[in-house]
N, C-alpha and C positions, 0 to 999 in steps of 0.2 A: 468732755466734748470739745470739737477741735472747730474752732472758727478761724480760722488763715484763710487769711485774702487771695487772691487773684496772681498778686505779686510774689508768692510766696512758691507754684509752680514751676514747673520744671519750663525749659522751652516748647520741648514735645508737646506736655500737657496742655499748655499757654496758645498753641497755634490750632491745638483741634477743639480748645475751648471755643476759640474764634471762628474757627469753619462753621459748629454747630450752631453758633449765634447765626452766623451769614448763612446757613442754608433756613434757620427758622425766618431769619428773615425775608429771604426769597419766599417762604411757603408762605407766610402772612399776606405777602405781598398779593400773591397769586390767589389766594383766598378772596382778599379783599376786593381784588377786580373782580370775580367771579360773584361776589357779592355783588357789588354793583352794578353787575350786570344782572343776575336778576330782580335786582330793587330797579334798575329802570325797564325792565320788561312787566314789573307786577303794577307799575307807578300810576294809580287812578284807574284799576282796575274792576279793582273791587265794589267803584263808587258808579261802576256805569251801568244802567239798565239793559244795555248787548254786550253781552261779555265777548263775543266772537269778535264781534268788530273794534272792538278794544285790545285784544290780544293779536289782530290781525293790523292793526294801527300802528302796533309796539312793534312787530315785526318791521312795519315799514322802515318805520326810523333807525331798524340798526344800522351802524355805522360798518362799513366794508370792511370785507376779514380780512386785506391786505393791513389796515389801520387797526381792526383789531388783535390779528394773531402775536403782533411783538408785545403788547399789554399782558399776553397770558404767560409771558417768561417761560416758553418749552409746555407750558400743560395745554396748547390749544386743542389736543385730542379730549380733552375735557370739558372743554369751550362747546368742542363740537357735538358732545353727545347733550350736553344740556339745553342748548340750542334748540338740537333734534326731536327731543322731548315736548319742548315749546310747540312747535309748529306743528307736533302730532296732534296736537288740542283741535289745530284750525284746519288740517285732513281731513278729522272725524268727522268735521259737520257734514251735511251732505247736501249743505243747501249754500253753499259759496260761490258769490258771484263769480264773472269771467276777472272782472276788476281785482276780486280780494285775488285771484290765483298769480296775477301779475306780482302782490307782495311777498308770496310764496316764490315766488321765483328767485326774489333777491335774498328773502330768510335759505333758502340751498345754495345760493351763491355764494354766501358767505360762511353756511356750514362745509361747503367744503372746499371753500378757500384755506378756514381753518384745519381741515383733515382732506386732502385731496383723493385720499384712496378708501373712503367713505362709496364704496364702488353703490352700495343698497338704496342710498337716497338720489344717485345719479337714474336709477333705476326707474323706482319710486314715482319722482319730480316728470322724470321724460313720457310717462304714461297719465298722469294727472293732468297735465300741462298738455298734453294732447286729446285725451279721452274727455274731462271734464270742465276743461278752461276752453277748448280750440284755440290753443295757441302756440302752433306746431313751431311759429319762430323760435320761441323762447324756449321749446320744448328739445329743439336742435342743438341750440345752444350751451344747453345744459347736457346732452347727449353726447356731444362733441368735446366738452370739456372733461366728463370722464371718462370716455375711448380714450383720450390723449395721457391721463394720467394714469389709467388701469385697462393697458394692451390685453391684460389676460383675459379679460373678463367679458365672455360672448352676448351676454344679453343687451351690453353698450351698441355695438353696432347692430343687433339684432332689432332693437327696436327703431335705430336710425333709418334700416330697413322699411320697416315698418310704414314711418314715415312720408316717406318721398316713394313707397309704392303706391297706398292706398291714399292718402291726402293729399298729397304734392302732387299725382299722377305723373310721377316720375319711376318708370318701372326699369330704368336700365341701371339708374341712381340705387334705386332700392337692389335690386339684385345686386350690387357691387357691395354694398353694404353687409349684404347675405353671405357673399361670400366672400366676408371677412371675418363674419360671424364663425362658419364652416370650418377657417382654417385656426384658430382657437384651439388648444384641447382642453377636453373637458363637455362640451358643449353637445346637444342632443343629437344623435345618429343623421335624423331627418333634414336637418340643415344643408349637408351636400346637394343632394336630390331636390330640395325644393328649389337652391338658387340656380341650378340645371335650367330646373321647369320657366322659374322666373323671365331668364334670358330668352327662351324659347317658348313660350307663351304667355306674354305678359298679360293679354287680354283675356282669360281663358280664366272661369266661374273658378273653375276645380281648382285653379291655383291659389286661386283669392280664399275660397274654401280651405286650404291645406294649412293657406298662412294663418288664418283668423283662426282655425280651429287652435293650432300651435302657440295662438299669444293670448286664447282662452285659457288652457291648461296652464301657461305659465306663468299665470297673473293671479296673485293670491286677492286682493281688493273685491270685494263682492260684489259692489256698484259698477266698474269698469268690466267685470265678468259679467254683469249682466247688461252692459251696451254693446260689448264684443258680441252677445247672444243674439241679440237685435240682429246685427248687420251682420250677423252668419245666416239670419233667416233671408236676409233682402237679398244675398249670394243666394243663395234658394233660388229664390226668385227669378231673378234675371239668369240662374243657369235652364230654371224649366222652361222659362219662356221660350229661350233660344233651342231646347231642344223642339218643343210645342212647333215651336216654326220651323224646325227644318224638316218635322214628322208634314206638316202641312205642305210643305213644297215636295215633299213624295209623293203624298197623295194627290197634288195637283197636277203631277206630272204625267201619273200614270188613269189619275179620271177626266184629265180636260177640266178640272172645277175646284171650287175651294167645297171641301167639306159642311155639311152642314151642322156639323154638331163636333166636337172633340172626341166624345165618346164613339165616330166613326174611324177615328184613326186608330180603334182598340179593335173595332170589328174587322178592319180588313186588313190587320195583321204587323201593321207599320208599329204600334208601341205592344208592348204587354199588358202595360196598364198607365192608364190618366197617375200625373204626379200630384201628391197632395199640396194642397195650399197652406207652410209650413202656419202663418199665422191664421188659421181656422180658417181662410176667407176659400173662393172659387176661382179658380182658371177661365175666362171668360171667351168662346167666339165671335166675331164679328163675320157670319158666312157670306158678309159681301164683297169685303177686301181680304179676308184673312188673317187678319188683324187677330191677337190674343192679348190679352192683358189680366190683370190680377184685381178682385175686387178689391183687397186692403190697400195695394198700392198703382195705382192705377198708372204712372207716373215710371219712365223704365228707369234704372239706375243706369248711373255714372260710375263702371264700374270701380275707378279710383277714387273717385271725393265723393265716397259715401256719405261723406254729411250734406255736401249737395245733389244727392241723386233725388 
């Protein structure tokens, strides 16, 4: 058996003995950050009676990916996916305040500081942050961060879109957004045609309709699928209303009178048929002024800041 030293190598042998030392130790190193990063993400965790708001604590306190990514020596795409993983814990719940969503913002801040082209969680964050925090600021922001990192990628301005149509009541903002979306490849057919429509009628039920229906389907989250449903019914709404009343100013035009019931604007030919009241309620007339309203929502919408209609 042959014990020879170190010394006893060739040059050759002697300098990729070295390298393998220095790459093990680079890996240790990177290990060992990575360890202590989740030893200060698990740190008194376990000891607390709300786990969510302990794990949404530890978020807060990370430390910024600009100060984090050089600690991970090149593996910050590893930083970023365990991260990632983290903050999926504080997603799930379904009960997180507007407050905890604000630490969520910094926990994607800093994932994709560490991985900028993490295009899924820009995704993600910009519909959380809007759908279930209202906090279209920070929702923009993180929007606009990955448009600027990942050009390719249509559903970044698609939802900037979004945005600044229906919350911001900014419909010339949002179409410009659409049709950055549009010119994307890749990206769904329907996109051209609707940022058309957008510019040309921004006001207009159908198009709100076109939009919501398009950012239902494209939203895999079950809870934000079902707030998109919400306020595809309240577009319902406020589109029957406005037909309801222009079917009224026909008939007032051609009886001298406001109808006395809805169900005459079936009889004398002006609708087909009364439209249903999507959330089970009634169509309601007022045959004094002509006035219609909705039993469920009696209150007309706002057709862009549906959260304030």
């Amino acid at each position: 058996m042959y014990f020879g030293s170190s010394s006893s190598l060739s040059p050759a042998q002697s300098s990729s003995s070295i390298s393998r030392k220095l790459t093990c130790s680079a890996l240790f190193v990177v290990m060992a950050v990575l360890i202590g990063l989740m030893t200060y993400l698990q740190q008194d965790l376990d000891r607390r009676s709300d786990r969510v708001a302990g794990k949404i604590e530890e978020l807060a306190q990370l430390p910024r990916g600009e100060v984090l990514r050089p600690a991970l020596l090149g593996h910050h795409h590893l930083g970023a996916d365990i991260l990632w993983l983290r903050t999926l814990q504080v997603l799930g719940n379904k009960k997180n305040s507007i407050d905890e969503h604000v630490w969520l913002y910094h926990a994607m801040d800093v994932i994709t500081t560490l991985d900028p082209l993490y295009a899924y969680i820009y995704y993600v964050g910009g519909v959380v942050l809007t759908e279930m925090a209202g906090r279209v600021d920070l929702s923009n922001q993180l929007l606009e961060k990955g448009h600027a990192a990942n050009p390719n990628e249509w559903t970044l301005p698609f939802l900037l879109g979004y945005n600044h149509y229906f919350v911001l009541g900014q419909p010339a903002k949002g179409a410009e957004y659409i049709s950055r979306a549009a010119k994307i490849p890749g990206g769904p057919g329907f996109l051209p045609g609707l940022a058309t429509r957008m510019y040309a009628e921004s006001g207009n039920p159908d198009v709100a309709l076109q939009f919501l229906e398009a950012m239902w389907k494209e939203n895999p989250d079950i809870a934000v699928r079902e707030k998109l449903e919400v306020r595809v019914k309240e577009i319902i709404i406020e589109r029957d209303l406005r037909r309801l009343e222009d079917s009224i100013r026909h008939y007032r035009q051609a009886e001298r009178k406001y109808p006395k019931a809805l169900s005459d604007l079936v009889s004398s030919g002006i609708l087909p048929a009364l439209p249903e009241e999507p959330f089970g309620g009634t169509y309601n007339l007022d045959a004094q002024t002509g006035a219609v309203t909705s039993s469920t929502h009696p209150g007309r919408l706002k057709v862009f800041r549906l959260d304030k209609g």
